[in-house]
C-alpha positions in Angstrom: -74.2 32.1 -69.0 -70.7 30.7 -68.6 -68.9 31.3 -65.3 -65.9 33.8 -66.0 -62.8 33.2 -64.8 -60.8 35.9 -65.8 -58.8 33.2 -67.8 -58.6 33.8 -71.4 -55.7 31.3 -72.8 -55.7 28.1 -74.8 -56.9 25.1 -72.7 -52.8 23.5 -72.7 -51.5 26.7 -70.9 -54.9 26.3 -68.7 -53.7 23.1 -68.0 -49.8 23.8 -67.0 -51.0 26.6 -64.7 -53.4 24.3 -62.7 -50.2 22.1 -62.5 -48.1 24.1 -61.1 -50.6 25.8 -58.8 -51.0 22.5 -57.0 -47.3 21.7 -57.0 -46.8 25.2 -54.9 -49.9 24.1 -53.3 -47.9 20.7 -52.3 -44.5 22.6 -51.1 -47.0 24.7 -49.0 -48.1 21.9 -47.7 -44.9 19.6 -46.9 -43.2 22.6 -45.4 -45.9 23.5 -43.2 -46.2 19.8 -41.9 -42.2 19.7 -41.5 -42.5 22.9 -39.6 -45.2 21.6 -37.4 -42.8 18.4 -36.8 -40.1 20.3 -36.1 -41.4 23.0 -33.6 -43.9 20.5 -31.9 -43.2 17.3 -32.0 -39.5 17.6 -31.8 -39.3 20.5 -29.5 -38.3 19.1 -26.8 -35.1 17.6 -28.6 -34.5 21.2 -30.4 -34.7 22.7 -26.9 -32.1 20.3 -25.2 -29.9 20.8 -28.0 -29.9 25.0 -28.1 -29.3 24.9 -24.3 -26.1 23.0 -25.0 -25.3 25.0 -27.7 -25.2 28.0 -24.6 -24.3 26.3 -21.8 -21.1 23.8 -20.8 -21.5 20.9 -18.2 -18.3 20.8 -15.8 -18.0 18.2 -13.5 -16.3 19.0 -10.4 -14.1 16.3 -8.4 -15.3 15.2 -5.2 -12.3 16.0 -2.6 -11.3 11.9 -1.1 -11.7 11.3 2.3 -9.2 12.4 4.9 -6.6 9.6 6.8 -6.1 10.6 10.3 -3.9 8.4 12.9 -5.4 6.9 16.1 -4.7 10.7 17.3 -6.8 12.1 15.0 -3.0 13.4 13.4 -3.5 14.3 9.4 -1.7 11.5 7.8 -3.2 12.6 4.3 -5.0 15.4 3.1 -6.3 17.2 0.1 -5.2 20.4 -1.5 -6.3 22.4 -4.2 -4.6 21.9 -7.9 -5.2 23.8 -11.2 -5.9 21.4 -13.7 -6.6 22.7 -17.9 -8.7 20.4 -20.3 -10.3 20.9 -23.3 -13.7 20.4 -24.9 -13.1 18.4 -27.9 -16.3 19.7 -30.1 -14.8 23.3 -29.6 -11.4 22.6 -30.6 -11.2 23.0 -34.7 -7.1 22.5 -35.0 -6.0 20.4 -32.2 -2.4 20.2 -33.4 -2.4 24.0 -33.6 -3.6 24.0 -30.0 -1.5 21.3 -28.2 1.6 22.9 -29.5 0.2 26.5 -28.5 -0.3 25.0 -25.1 3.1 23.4 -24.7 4.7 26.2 -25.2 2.8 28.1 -22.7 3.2 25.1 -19.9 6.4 24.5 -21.1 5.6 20.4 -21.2 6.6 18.5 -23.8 4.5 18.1 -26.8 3.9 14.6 -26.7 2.8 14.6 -23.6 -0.3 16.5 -24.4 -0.4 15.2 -27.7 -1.1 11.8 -25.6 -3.7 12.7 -23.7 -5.4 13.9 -26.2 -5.6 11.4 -28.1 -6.5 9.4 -24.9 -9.3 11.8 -24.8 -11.1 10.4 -27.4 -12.6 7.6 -25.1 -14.1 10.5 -23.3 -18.0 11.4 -23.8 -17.7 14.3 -25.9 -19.2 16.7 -23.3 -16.6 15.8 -21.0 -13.3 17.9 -20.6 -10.0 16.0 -21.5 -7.5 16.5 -19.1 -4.5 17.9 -20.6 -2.4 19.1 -17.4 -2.6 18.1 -13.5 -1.4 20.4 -10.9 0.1 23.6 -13.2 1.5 26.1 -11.5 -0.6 29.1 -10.8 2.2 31.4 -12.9 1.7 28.5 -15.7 -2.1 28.9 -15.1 -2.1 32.6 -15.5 -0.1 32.8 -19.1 -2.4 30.3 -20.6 -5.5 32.7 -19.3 -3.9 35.5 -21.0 -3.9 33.7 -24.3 -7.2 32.2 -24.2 -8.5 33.9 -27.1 -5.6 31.7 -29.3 -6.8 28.7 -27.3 -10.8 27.8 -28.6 -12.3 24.5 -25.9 -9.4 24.9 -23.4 -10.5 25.0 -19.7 -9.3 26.1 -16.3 -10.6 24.1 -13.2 -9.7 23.9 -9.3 -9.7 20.1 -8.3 -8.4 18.5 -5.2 -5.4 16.0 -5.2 -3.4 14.3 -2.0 -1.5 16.0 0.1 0.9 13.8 2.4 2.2 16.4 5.1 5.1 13.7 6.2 6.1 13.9 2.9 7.3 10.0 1.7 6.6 8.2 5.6 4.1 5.5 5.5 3.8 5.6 1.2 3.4 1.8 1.5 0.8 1.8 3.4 -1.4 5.0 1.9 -0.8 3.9 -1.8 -1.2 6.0 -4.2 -3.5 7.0 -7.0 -3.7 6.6 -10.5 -6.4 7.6 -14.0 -9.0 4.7 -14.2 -8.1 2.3 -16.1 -10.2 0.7 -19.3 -9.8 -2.9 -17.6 -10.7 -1.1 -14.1 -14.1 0.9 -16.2 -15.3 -2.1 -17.5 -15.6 -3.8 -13.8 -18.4 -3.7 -11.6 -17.0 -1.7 -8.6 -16.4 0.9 -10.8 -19.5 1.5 -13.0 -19.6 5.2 -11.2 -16.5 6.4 -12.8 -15.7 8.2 -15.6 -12.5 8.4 -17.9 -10.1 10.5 -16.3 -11.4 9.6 -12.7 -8.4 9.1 -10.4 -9.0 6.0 -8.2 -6.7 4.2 -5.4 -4.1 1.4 -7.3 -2.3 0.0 -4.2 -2.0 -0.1 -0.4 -5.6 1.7 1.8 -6.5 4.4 -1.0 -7.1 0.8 -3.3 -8.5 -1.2 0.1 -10.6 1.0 0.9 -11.5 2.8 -1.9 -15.7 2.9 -1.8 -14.9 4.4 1.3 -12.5 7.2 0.4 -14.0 8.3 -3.1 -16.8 10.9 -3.0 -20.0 12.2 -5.3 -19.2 14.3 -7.6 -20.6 17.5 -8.2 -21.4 19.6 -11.2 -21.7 23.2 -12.5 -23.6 24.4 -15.4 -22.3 27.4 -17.3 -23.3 30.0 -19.8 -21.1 30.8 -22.7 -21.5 33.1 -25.8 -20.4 31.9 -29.2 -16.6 31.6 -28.5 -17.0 29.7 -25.7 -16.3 32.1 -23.1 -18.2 31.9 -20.2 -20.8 34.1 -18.7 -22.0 32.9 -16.0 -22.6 30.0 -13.6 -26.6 28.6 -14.0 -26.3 26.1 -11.7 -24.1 24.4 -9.5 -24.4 20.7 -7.5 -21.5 20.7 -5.0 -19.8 17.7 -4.5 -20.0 15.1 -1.2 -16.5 14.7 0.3 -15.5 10.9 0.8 -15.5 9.9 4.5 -12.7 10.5 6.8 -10.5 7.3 8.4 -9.2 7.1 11.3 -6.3 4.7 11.2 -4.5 2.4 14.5 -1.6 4.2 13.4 0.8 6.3 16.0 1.7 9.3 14.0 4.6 9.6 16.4 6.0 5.6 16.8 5.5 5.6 12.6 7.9 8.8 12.1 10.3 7.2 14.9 10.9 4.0 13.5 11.6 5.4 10.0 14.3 7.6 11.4 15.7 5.0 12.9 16.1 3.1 10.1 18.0 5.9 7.9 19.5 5.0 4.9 18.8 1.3 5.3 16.5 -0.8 3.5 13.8 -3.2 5.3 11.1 -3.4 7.6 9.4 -3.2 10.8 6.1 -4.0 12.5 4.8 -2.9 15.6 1.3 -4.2 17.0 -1.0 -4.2 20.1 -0.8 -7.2 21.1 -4.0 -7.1 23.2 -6.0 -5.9 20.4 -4.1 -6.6 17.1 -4.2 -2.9 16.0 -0.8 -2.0 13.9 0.9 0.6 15.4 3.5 1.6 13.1 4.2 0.0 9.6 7.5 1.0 7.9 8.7 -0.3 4.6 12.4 1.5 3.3 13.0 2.9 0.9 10.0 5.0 0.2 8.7 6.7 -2.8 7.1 9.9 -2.9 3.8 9.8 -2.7 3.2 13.1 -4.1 4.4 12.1 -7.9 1.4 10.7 -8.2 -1.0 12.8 -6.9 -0.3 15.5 -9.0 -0.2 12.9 -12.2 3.8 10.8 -12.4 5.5 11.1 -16.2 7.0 7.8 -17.6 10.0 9.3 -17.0 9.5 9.2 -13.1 7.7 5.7 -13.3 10.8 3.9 -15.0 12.5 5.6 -13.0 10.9 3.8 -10.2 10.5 0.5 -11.2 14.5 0.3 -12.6 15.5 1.1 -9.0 17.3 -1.4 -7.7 16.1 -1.3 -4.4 13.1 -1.6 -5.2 11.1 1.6 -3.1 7.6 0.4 -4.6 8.0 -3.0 -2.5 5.9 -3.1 1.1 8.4 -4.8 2.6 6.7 -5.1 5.6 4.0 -7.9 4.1 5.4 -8.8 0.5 9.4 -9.3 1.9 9.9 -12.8 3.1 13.5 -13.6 4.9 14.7 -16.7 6.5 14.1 -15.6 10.3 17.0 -16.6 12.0 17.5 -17.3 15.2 14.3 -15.9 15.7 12.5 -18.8 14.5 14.3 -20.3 18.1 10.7 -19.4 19.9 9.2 -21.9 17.5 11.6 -24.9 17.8 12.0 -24.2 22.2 8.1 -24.2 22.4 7.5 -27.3 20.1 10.4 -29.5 21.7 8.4 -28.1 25.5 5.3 -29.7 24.4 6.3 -32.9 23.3 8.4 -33.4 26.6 11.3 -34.1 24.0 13.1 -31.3 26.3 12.9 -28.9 29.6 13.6 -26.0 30.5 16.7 -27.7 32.4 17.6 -29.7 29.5 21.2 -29.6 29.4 23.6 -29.8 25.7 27.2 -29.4 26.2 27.8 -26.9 22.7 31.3 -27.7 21.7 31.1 -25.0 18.6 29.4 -27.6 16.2 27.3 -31.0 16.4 28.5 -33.8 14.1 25.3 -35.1 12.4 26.4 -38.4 9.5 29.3 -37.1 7.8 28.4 -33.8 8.3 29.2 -30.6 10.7 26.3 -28.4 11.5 28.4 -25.7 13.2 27.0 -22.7 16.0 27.7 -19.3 15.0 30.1 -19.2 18.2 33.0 -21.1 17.1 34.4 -22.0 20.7 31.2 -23.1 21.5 28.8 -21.9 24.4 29.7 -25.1 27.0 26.8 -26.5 28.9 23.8 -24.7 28.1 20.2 -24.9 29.2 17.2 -23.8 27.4 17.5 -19.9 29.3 20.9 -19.8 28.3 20.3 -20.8 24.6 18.0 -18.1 24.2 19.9 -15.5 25.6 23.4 -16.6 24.2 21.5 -18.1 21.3 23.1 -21.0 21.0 22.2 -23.1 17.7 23.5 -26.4 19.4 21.1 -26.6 21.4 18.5 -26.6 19.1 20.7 -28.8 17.2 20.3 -31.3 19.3 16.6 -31.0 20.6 15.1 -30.7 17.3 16.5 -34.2 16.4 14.2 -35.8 18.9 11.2 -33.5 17.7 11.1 -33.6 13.9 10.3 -31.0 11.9 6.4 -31.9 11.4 6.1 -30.7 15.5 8.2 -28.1 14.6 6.1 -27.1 11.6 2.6 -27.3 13.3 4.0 -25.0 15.9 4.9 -22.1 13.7 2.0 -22.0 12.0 -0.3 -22.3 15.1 1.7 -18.9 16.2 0.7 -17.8 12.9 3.6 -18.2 10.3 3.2 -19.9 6.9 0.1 -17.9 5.8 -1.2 -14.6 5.4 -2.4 -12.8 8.3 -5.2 -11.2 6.3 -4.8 -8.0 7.1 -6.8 -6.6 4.1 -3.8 -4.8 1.7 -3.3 -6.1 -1.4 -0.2 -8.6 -2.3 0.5 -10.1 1.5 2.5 -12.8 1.3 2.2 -16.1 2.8 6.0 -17.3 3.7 6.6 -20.6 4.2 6.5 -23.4 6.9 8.0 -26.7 5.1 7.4 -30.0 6.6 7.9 -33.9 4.8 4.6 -33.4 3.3 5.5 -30.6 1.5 8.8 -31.5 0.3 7.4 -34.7 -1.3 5.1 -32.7 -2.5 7.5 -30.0 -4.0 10.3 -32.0 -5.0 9.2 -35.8 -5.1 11.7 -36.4 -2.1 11.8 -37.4 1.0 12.9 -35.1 4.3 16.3 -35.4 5.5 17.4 -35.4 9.1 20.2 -32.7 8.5 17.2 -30.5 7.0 15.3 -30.1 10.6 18.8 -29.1 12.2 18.5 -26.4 9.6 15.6 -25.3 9.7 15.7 -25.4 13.7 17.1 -22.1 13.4 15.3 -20.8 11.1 17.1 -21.2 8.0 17.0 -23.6 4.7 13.2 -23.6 3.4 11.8 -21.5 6.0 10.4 -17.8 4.8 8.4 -15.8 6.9 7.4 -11.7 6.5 8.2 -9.0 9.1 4.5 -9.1 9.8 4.1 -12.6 10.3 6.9 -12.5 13.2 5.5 -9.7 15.0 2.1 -11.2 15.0 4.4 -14.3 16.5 6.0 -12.5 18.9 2.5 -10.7 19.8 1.0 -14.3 20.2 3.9 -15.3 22.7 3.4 -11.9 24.7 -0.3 -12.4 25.1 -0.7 -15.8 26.2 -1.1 -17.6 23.1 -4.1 -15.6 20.8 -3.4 -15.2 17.0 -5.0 -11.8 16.8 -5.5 -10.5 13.0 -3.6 -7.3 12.6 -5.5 -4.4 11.3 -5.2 -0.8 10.5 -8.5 1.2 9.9 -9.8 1.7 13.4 -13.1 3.4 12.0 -14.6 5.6 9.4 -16.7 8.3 9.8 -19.1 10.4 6.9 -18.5 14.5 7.2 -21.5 14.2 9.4 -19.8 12.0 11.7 -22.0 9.4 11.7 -20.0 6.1 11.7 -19.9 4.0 8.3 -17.2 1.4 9.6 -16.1 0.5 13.2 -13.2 -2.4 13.5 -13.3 -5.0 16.0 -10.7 -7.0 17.3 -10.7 -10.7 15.7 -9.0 -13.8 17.2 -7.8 -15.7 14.3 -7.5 -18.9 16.3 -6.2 -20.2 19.6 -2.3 -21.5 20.0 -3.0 -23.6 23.2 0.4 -22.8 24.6 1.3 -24.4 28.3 1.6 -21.6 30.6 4.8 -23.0 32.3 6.4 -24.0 29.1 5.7 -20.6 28.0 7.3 -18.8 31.2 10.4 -21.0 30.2 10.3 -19.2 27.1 9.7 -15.7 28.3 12.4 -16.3 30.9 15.2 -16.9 28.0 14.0 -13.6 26.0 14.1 -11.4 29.0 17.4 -12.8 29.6 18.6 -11.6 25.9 17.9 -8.1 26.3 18.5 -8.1 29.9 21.6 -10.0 30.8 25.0 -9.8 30.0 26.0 -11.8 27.4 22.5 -11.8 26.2 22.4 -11.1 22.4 20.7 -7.5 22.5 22.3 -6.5 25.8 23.7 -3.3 24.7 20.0 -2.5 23.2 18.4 -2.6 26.7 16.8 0.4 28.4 16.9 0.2 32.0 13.5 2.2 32.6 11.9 -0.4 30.7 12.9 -4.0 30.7 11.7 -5.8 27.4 12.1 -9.2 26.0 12.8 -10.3 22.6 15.1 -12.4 20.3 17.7 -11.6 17.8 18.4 -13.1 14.0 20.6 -13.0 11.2 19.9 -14.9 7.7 22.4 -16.3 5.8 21.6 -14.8 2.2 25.0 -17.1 1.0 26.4 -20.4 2.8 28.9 -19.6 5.4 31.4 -21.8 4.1 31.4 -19.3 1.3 32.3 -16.2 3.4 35.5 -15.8 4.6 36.0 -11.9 4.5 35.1 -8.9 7.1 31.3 -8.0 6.4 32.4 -4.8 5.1 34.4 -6.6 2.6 31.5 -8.5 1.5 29.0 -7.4 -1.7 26.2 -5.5 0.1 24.1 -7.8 -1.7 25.3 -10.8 0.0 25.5 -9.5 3.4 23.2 -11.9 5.9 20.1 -9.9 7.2 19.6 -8.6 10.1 16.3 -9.8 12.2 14.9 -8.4 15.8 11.4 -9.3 17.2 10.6 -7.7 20.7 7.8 -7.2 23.4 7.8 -4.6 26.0 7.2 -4.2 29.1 8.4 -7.8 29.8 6.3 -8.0 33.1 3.2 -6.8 31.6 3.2 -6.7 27.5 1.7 -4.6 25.4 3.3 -4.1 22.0 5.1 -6.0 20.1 7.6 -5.4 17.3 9.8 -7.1 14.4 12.1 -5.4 13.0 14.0 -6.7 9.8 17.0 -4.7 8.4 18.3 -5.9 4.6 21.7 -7.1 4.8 22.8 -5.6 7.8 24.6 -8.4 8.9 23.7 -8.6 12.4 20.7 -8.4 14.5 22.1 -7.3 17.4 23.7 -4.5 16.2 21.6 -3.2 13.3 17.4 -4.7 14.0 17.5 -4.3 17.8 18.4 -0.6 17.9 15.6 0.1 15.4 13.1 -1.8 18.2 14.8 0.3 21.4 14.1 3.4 19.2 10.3 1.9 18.5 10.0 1.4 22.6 12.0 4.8 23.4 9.3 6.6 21.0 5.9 4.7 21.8 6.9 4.5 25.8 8.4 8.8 25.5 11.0 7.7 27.2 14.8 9.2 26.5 16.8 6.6 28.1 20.3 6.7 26.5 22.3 4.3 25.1 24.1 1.7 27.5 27.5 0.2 26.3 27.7 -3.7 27.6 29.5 -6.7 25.7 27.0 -8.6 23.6 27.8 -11.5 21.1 26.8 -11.4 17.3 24.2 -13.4 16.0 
């Protein structure tokens, strides 16, 4: 008996139903394997991705690391700064938003239309910055409007806060965004776009030591992107705090004293090589670019004319002057080409060839000794000494005191100066050197360049016996804990062999300049504390070309004004150099700077005594 199957059609309709029955069979099949792919193989991958599709990853800046003076004075600080991105996935019209947003901030358009498009080197779960530092008014009518603003966010983040406003810029830097040059090196494979890192002076020199950890916070947010609440949260590790050589006080001091001038002055321990106070004028505020600087501000600040980005203090190199004296006295001492009691007879000018190489006192000083040289600064006498030395001693000396290279004190861009000798002119210009050339640069002018640094570390050197010390200026660094990541020492950078009695000579004739009538810085003295030091002025165009009244003359061709000091003379411990930018004359523009330096690190209050004192 045949089997029934219920199925009573023609064998070709038998056929088409079988067909298709395994056909559904097949789709039953393929989807049930697909859904088994999906929900178990892949579920880990589905998983990550609905979590994103709920929750939002912000990072949260680490605050930098505070600067404190030798004091433990803030120098710089952080403060908290509203700062709006947006999350690029979430924003459907972004020309729609950016111009909603301007109007709200009240920015410019292209400004945000920049960063944005900056943005798009950003990992796409990362905010892009569109505004630094908004006000909290600013803040709160973009909050109110949120619902017209899909992917825009609102976060707290620290920036720098300089409480002395622009004093010791130079020497903090500044920050900046990371750069894609600055991503792609090694020092920086932590960072992210938008990351602010340190572009000049300590905050660049020191910057593994200043940048923290960053933290993050994981949020919940519906559908619009609004958030509901915080899942997790990784705080961030502050960066450690520094503790600079810097006197908060002698800093603040010695940029009043300068005012409205431009230059720069030095001041060092000369025991220990610490840097006391570092002043570079003019300034720049530091906060433009803490809270982000626009091009406008930038140009602004590279078109200046008096150029307030330059540390003058290391990067300025000036002809020192008379200054440069100490160099020529100690180098014609140790060859025994003169003495202390070595006698010229300055008749206003020494006749050298066919030519006249004149003093800056145009009677002339009469007989004059080494002492009286120094303190009257008389350039005949060097004049005539440096003859019988030549200018390769001469050179050897200045740079065993330290001049003619960098004194590696760890910022960026030091310069090195210059210490020319035959060598080098052959060298430079395929020429020999010529005898009128070491008269020259007896005094410190013609080739010779040195930086404000370089002469106080000189003048250091001569007030402590004859050690180069290398100048620094992070005394140590600390992490929150206060365990100590960094402790300086003091280094010798080499030894200047100086002869003690040759050296007395010498300290003799600088006391005598502060101290004695007639002595160049005479009416900078201060009777509680007898100092010694040396005056300068650089000829920025050849005498024979000035004939007016220095007010009369171009500010820009005014000679600068030079002053390099150690007090107490009897027993020294700092030592300064100041350098003022065209103000003609050391006595009467550099050396008040350095009584105000010693008035200020000393707390003294002595006033101001009135004395004749010559020009140079």
């Amino acid at each position: 008996m045949a089997l029934n199957t219920g199925w009573s059609g023609s064998p070709a309709l038998k056929k088409r139903f079988i067909i298709a029955s395994l056909a559904a069979l097949a789709v039953f099949v393929f989807l049930f394997l697909r859904l088994w792919y999906l929900q178990i193989i892949q579920a880990d991958i589905y998983q990550a991705l609905s979590e994103k599709n709920r929750t939002r990853y912000i990072p949260i800046a680490a605050p930098r690391g505070p600067i404190v003076d030798r004091d433990g004075h803030m120098l710089v600080d952080n403060r908290p700064a509203f700062r709006i991105t947006a999350l690029r996935q979430e924003v459907e019209e972004p020309e729609k938003m950016l111009t909603r947003l301007a109007e709200l901030l009240a920015l410019d358009l292209e400004i945000l239309q920049e960063r944005w498009a900056a943005g798009r080197r950003f990992p796409r779960y990362r905010p892009v910055p569109l505004a630094d530092d908004v006000s909290r008014q600013a803040l709160e009518r973009v909050m109110e409007h949120s619902y017209e603003l899909p992917g825009i966010l609102t976060e707290v983040r620290p920036v720098r806060f300089y409480p002395h406003g622009e004093s010791a810029a130079h020497l903090f830097g500044y920050l900046g965004e990371i750069t894609e040059e600055e991503l792609r090196a090694a020092p920086y494979q932590a960072y992210h776009p938008g990351d602010f890192v340190g572009k000049n002076g300590l905050e660049r020199g020191i910057e593994q030591y200043l940048t923290g950890i960053p933290g993050e916070r994981r949020v919940e947010v519906d559908v619009k992107g609004k958030k509901l609440r915080i899942l997790k949260t990784q705080e961030p590790v502050p960066g450690n705090r520094v503790t600079l050589t810097i006197n908060r006080d002698l800093q603040l001091a010695t940029e009043e004293a300068f005012g409205d001038q431009a230059g720069a002055a030095v001041a060092l321990d000369i025991n220990t090589g610490e840097v006391l106070a570092m002043v570079s004028t003019p300034c720049y505020d530091p906060s433009l670019f803490a809270r982000g600087i626009t091009g406008k501000e930038w140009v602004e600040l590279l078109h200046n004319p008096l150029d307030p980005l330059q540390n003058r203090a290391l990067k300025g190199q000036y002809p020192p002057g008379s200054i440069f004296k100490i160099v020529t006295a100690l180098a014609a001492l140790e060859s025994g080409k003169a003495t202390a009691r070595t006698k010229v007879d300055c008749q206003g000018a020494l006749t050298v060839g066919n030519r006249s190489f004149r003093c800056w006192k145009k009677g002339g000083h009469g007989v004059t000794d080494l002492k009286k040289a120094l303190k009257e600064s008389c350039d005949v006498w060097f004049y005539e000494v440096s003859q019988q030395v030549g200018i390769d001693r001469i050179a050897d000396m200045a740079r065993r005191l330290g001049l003619g290279e960098p004194t590696g004190l760890g910022l960026a861009g030091e310069r090195q100066g210059l210490i020319p000798d035959q060598q080098w002119k052959q060298q430079k210009f395929n020429d020999r050197w010529y005898r009128g050339e070491t008269l020259i640069a007896s005094i410190g002018q013609g080739y010779i360049l040195t930086t404000p640094l370089q002469l106080a570390t000189m003048m250091a050197t001569v007030a402590n016996g004859g050690t180069v010390l290398r100048p620094y200026l992070v005394k140590h660094i600390e992490d929150m804990a206060g365990e100590t990541q960094q402790q300086t020492q003091p280094q010798i950078v080499r030894k200047a062999h100086l002869n003690k009695s040759q050296l007395d000579a010498l300290r003799r004739g600088l006391e005598a300049v502060v101290n004695e009538p007639h002595g160049t810085a005479w009416m900078s003295r201060i009777k509680e504390l007898p100092y010694a030091g040396k005056t300068g002025t650089s000829q920025v165009v050849h005498q024979r070309k000035r004939r007016e009244k220095d007010a009369e003359i171009p500010y820009r061709l005014r000679d600068h004004a030079l002053f390099s000091a150690y007090a107490p003379a009897a027993n020294p411990q700092i030592a300064v150099a100041v350098v003022v930018e065209h103000g003609s004359h050391g006595s009467s523009a550099a050396a008040p700077i350095a009584k105000a330096m010693f008035d200020s690190y000393f707390k003294l209050q002595s006033p101001t005594e009135s004395g004749a004192a010559e020009e140079n």
